[in-house]
Steps between C-alpha positions, in 0.01 A plus 500: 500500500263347260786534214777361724271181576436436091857547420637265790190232365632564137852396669378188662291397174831536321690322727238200467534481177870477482488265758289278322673539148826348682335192643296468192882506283660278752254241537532492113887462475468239744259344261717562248778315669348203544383441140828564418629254716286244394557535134861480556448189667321364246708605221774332703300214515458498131833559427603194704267302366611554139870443638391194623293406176896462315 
């Protein structure tokens, strides 16, 4: 019984961590996007500006 209950505990750790690792990654691509939104933006900004400097 005893080795049942640490296995199914090893499981559930596991599962945790995985768990974790995903919202951990996706909170980080979502970070990700937004930077990379905002330096398009202001790249596009620049690139207007210099358009507008001719």
């Amino acid at each position: 019984m005893k080795k049942y209950f640490v296995i199914a505990l090893l499981v559930i750790v596991a599962l945790v961590v995985i768990y974790l690792t995903f919202i951990i990654a996706y909170i980080k691509i979502i970070i990700g996007s937004i930077l990379l939104g905002v330096s398009a933006i202001a790249l596009l900004a620049v690139w207007i500006m210099w358009k507008i400097e001719d």
